[in-house]
N, C-alpha and C positions, 0 to 999 in steps of 0.2 A: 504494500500500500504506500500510496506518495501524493502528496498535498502541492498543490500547485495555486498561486494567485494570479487570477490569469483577467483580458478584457480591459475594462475603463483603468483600474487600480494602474493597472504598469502604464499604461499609454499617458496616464496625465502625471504620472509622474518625468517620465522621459522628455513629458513638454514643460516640465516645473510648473505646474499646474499643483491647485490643492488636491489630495486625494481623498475624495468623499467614502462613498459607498465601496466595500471589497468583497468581491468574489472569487470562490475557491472551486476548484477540479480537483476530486480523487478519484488517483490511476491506479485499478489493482485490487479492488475491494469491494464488497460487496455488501447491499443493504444490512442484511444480520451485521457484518462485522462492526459497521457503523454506529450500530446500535447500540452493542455489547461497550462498547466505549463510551456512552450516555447522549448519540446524537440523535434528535429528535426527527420523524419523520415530516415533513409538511410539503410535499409535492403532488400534484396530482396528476401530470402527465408522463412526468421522470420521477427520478428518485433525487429528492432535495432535501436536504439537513441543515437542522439548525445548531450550532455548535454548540456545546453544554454552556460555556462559563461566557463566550463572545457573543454568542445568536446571528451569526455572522451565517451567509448561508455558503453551505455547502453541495455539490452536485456532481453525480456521480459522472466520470466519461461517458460520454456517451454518441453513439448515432444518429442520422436522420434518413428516411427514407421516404421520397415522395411516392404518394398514393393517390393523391385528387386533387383538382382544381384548386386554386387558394389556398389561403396559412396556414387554416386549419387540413389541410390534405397529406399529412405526414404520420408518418409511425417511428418510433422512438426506439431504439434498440441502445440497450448497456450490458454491461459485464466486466468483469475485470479483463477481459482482453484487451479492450479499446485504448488503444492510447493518449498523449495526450494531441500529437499530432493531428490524429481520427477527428477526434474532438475540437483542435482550434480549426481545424477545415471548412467546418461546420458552419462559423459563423460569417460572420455580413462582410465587415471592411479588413485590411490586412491590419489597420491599429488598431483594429480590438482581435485582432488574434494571437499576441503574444502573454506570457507568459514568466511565472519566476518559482521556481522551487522551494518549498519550503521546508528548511534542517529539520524541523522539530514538526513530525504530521499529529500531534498530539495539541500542541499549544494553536497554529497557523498565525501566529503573534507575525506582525511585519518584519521585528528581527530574525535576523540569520536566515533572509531571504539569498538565495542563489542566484545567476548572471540571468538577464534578460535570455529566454528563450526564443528566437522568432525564425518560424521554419517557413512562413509566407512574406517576408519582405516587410513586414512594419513600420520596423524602425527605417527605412531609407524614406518609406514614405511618408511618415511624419520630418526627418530631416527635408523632403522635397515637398513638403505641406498638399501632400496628394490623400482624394478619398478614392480607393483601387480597393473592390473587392477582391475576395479572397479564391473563388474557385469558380467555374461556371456552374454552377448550384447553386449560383445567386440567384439566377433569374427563376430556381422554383419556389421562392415564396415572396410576395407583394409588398408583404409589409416593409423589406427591405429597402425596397423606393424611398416606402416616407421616412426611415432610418439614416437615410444619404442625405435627403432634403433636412430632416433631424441634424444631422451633426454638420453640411454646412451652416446653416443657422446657428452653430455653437464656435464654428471654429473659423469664420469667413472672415474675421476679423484679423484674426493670426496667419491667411496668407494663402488657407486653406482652398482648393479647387478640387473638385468630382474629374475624375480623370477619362481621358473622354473613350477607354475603352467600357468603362464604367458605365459615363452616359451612355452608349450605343447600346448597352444591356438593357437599362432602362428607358430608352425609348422602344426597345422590340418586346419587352412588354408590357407598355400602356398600348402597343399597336396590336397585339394578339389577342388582349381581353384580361390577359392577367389581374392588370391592376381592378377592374370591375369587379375580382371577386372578393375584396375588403371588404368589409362589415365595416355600417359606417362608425362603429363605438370606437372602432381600432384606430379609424383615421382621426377621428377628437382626441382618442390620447396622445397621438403623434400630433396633431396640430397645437394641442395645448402647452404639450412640454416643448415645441421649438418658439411658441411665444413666448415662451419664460428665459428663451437664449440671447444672448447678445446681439445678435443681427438677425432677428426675427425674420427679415424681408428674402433673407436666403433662401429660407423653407420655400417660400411659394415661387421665386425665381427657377431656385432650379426643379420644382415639378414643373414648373409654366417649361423649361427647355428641355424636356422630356417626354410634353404632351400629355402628362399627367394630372393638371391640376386642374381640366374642365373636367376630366372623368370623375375624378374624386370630390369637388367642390364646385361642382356647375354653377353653383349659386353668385361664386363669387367673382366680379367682376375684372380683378386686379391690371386695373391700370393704374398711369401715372401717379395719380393723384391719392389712391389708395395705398400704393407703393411707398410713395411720399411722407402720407399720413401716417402709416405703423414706423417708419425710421421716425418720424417726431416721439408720436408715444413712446417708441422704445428710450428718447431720451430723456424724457419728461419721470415716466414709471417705470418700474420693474416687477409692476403688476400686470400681469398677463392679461387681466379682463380690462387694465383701460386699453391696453394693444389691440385686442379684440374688438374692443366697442369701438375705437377709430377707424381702426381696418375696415369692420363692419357696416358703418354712421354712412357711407356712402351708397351702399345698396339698399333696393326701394324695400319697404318693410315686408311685403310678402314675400320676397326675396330670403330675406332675413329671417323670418320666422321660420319659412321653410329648412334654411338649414339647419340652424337650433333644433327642431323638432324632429327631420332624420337626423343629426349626428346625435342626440339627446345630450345637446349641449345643458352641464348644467347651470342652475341659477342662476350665483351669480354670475356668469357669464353673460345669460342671454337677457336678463332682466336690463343688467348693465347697456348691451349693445342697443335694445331696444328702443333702452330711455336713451338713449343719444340719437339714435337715429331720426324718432323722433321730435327731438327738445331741441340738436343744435344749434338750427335756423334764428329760435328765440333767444337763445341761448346766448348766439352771438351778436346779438342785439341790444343786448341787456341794458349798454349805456344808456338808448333812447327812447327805453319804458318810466312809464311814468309809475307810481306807488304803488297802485294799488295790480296793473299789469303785471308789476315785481312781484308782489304776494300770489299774484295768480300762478305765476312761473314758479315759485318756492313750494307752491303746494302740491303743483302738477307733479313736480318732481320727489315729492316727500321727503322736502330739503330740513326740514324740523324734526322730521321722525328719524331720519336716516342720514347724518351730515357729513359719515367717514362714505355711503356711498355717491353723496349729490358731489365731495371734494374729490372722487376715482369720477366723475362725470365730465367735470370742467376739466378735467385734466385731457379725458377723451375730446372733449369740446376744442381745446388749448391745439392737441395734434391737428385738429380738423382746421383751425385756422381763425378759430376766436381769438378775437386783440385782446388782449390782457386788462385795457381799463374796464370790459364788458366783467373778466373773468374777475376782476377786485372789487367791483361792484356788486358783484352776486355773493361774494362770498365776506364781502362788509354786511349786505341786506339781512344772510343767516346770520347771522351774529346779530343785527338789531333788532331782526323779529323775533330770535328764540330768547331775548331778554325781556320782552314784555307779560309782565304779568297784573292782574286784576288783585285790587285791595280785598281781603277775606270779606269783608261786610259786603261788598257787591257781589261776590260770588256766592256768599249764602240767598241772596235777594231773587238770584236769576236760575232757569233750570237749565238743563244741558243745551239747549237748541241756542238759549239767548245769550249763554255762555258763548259759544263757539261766535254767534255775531258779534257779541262786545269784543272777544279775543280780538277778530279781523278787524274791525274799525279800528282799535288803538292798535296793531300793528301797522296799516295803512299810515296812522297817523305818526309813528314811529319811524317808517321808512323815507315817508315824507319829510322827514325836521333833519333828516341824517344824508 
């Protein structure tokens, strides 16, 4: 038996990069033995363990074998034969198929890790800041695409390019049908976690030069200005739903909803893009409303109920191209409507309905003196 840290751990370390999340490959060993050592079973398609004392996961080498159309169309084979070679084969890009040995298969502690293993060319392609997949078994699973389009998005900053025998894989299959057989749950978690990357606009550039990204995301229109608009948000947030609702704020709402609702985008997400979609227009107006217009706009938005979401709004708003006195004006009005409040003696005097009008009148009159 032999413990290997293999994937993201070596690759961002090589780029001196932080090393987040670590995964490990054992060669040689078999579920009991794994056990008998106190590692917890949690896999349900392979055999994946969670380490006793680290809860790091662990996964046995293992095979793949296509069987059917799409990601899901594979059968899984392991055993202690497999190697570890067998196993980096397997995966997507050559920098995540390397590898480090680990001295102590008991502990998998970072210490007394072994020399970078790379039997696919990794490390030159991270020195030549190329994404080159690893074997022609790339093009039998889809999800791979958005994996490519995933890590330019993370790494376009650093220099990084999809290498164009790469691209040519992925364009022959958006053109065969491959890519159509994504579920759309699969392409939200690839689209959500490359909004969360440094160069968000990568993601959909390189599906767009693949031919990929009206298949997967009909809905969305990504031109100029859309393009434009997420490189703002991405500088403004590093919240992925105001990247989203800017992206988004340019397509017509049945557009919009429609995607939401097949990718089952969640909440905050689509609630977010929504409200911008349809708010920005006012939104960026804001200078030239007059008080009580103001309050109508703070309420549309549920700028008093909810002011960490109306501040991820204007932010969306800010990408799309709202002037800033609009966006300080909105965000002076919350703050002098949510400080009006009614003397106790008049709010015992009034019941709920005549409440909520006296509220608006002295807010009105609030935002009017301010």
């Amino acid at each position: 038996m032999q413990v290997y840290l293999v994937g993201g751990a070596v690759r961002d370390e090589l780029l001196g990069l932080p090393v987040g999340e670590r995964d490990w490959v054992v060669v040689g060993a078999t579920p009991q033995e794994l056990e008998r050592r106190g590692y917890r079973a949690v896999g349900r398609e392979f055999p994946v363990f969670l380490h006793p004392e680290t809860h790091e996961e662990y996964a046995l080498a293992r095979l793949e074998r296509k069987t059917a159309p799409g990601y899901r169309g594979f059968v899984t084979e392991f055993s202690p034969d497999v190697s570890l070679e067998q196993d980096l084969q397997r995966r997507d890009l050559s920098i995540n198929a390397m590898a480090r040995e680990a001295a102590d298969v008991s502990g998998g502690g970072a210490a007394g890790l072994g020399a970078v293993i790379d039997p696919y060319g990794g490390r030159a392609d991270l020195e030549q800041r190329r994404l080159r997949h690893v074997s022609p078994a790339f093009v039998e699973d889809p999800v791979r695409v958005l994996r490519v389009a995933r890590f330019a998005a993370r790494f376009a900053s650093l220099g990084f390019t999809v290498a164009p025998e790469t691209r040519s894989l992925m364009h022959s299959m958006a053109a065969n049908g491959e890519i159509a057989a994504l579920v759309p749950e699969r392409v939200w978690r690839e689209m959500e976690r490359a909004l969360g990357e440094p160069t968000p606009d990568a993601f959909f550039d390189t599906l767009a030069s693949c031919g990929a990204l009206g298949i997967v995301l009909p809905e969305l229109r990504w031109e100029s200005e859309d393009r434009e608009a997420l490189r703002m948000a991405a500088g403004i947030s590093d919240d992925a739903s105001v990247r989203f609702a800017a992206l988004m704020a340019g397509s017509g709402a049945e557009d919009l909803d429609a995607l939401c609702r097949r990718l089952r985008v969640s909440g905050r997400f689509s609630e977010l893009a929504l409200l911008c979609a349809r708010l920005r227009q006012r939104l960026a107006q804001a200078a030239k409303l007059d008080a009580t217009d103001l309050l109508d706009l703070l309420d549309e938005a549920d700028a008093l109920r909810r002011p960490e979401r109306f501040e991820r709004l204007l932010q969306s708003a800010a990408a799309r191209g709202a002037e800033a006195t609009s966006l300080a004006r909105l965000r002076a009005a919350v703050i002098a409507a949510a400080s009006v409040a009614l003397p106790p003696e008049r709010m015992r005097a009034l019941d709920g309905a005549e409440i909520a009008a006296a509220l608006r009148v002295a807010r009105v009159e609030r935002l009017a003196s301010v």
